[in-house]
Structure formats: structure tokens, C-alpha cells
N, C-alpha and C positions, 0 to 999 in steps of 0.2 A: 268260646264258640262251640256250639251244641251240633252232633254230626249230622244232623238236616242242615245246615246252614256252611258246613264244612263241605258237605256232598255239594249244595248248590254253588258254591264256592268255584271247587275243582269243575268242575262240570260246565259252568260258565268260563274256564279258563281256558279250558280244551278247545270248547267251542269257540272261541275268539281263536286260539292258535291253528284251528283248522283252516278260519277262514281268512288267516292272512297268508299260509300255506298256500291256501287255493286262487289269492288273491296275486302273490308272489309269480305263481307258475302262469296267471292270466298274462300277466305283463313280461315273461321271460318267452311265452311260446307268440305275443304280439312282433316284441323284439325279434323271433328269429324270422317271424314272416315276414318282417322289411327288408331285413337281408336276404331272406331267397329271393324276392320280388326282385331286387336289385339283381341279383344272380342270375336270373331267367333274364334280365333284359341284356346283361352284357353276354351271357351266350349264343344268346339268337344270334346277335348278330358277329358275335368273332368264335363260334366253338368253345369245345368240340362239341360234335355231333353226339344227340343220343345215342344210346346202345340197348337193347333189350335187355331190361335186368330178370337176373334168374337170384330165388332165394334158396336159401339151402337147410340141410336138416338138422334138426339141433347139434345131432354131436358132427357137424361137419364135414361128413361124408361124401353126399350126395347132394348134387344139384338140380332146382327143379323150374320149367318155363315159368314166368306169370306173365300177363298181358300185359304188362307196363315197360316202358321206352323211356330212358331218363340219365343219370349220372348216378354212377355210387363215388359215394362220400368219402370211403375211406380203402385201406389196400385191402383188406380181408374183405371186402361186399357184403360188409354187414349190414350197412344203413345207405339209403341211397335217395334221390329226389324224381319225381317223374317229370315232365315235362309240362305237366300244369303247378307244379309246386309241392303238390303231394309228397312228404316225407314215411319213410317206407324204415322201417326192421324188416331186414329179409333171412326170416328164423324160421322156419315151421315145421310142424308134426308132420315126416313123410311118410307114404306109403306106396306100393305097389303102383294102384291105380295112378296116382299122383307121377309119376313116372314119365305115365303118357298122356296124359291129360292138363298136366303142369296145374299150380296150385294158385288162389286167390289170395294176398295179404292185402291187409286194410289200411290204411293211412291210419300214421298218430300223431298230434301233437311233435311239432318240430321241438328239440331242445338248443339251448344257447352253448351246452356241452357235449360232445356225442361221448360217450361211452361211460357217466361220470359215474361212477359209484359201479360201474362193472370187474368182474374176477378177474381180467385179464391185466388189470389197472392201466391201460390206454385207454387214456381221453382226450379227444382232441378238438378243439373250440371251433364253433361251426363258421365262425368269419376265418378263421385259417383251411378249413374243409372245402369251401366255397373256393377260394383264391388256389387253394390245390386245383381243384377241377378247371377254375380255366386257364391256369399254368399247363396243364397237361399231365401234370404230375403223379393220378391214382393211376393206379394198372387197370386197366378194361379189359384184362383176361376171364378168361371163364372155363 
């Protein structure tokens, strides 16, 4: 095998592992959105109540308003859900202004693991995250 054809090789290999990658992650973040849909409809009607979520600063300092009303996922108010399904990291770069202003996070992709492959090695499977919150069981402290 001649390395143009070794190159086209590897390169085509990649490119297939990318897109079962991507193909993988289509069908696990489909996955989680049947579960929160299911979520959202047994809360409405039996709790609890949303809460204003506030996200906080990287190194965990301080906490800051955002406009979203919903359920955190887990006890530290890392990841949480809003009230139309929107799944939240609530991490962000603070600042002064941000203090008083409170800050915008954007919806990501719900995962079928919350925390998997993070530093703190808690991870906790979002059909148990889910059944926490309507147990009553995260803390809604702030």
C-alpha cells in the first residue's frame, strides 16, 4: 500500500468514526428527550414546583440570576432543566456587571449521563436525576 492510498485509507476511517460518533450522540440526546417529555408531564401535574435557577461561576463562588424557572438535576446546581425541557449547564464566566444583571446560559443537548467523563467523577444517569426531582430528593437551596 503506497501512502496516498494509506492517507486515503486513514482518512476515510476517521471520517466514518466521526459519523457514527455523531450518529451515536443523535440517538442518546433523542433518548433523553423522551425522558424529560415524560418528566415534564408527571411534574405538572404532581410537583414540585419550579424554582428560579441561578448558575454559578466557574470556580464556584458566586451565584448568578438567569431568567429561567425549572428543576436542577442534581445537589451541587450544576445541570438543571427549565420548564419547557430545555437542559441547562449552569457554569459561567462571572463578572461584576453580571452580579446585577444576572447572566444568559444557553440550552445544550440533554445527555443520557450527567456528569460522565467529569473531574469530580460523579455521574449520575438522567432516568435517576429525573425520578430524584419528583421524589423531592435534589436540594433547592441557593
Amino acid at each position: 500500500m503506497n501512502n496516498a492510498n494509506w492517507r486515503d485509507t486513514k482518512t476515510a476511517n476517521a471520517l466514518h468514526l466521526e459519523a457514527e460518533l455523531q450518529r451515536r450522540r443523535e440517538r442518546e440526546t433523542e433518548q433523553a428527550r423522551t425522558l424529560i417529555a415524560g418528566f415534564l408531564t408527571q411534574v405538572k401535574e404532581h410537583g414540585p414546583a419550579p424554582v428560579p435557577l441561578k448558575a454559578r461561576s466557574y470556580n464556584g463562588s458566586t451565584t448568578y440570576r438567569t431568567p429561567h424557572v425549572g428543576w436542577y438535576l442534581k445537589n451541587n446546581h450544576s445541570v438543571a432543566l427549565d420548564t419547557d425541557g430545555q437542559f441547562y449547564v449552569l457554569s459561567v464566566q462571572g463578572s461584576l456587571l453580571a452580579r446585577f444583571s444576572g447572566v444568559t446560559v444557553e440550552p445544550s443537548d440533554p445527555p443520557l449521563v450527567l456528569g460522565l467523563g467529569g473531574r469530580d467523577g460523579e455521574s449520575l444517569d438522567l432516568s435517576e436525576a429525573l425520578d430524584r426531582v419528583l421524589a423531592n430528593d435534589v436540594t433547592q437551596h441557593n
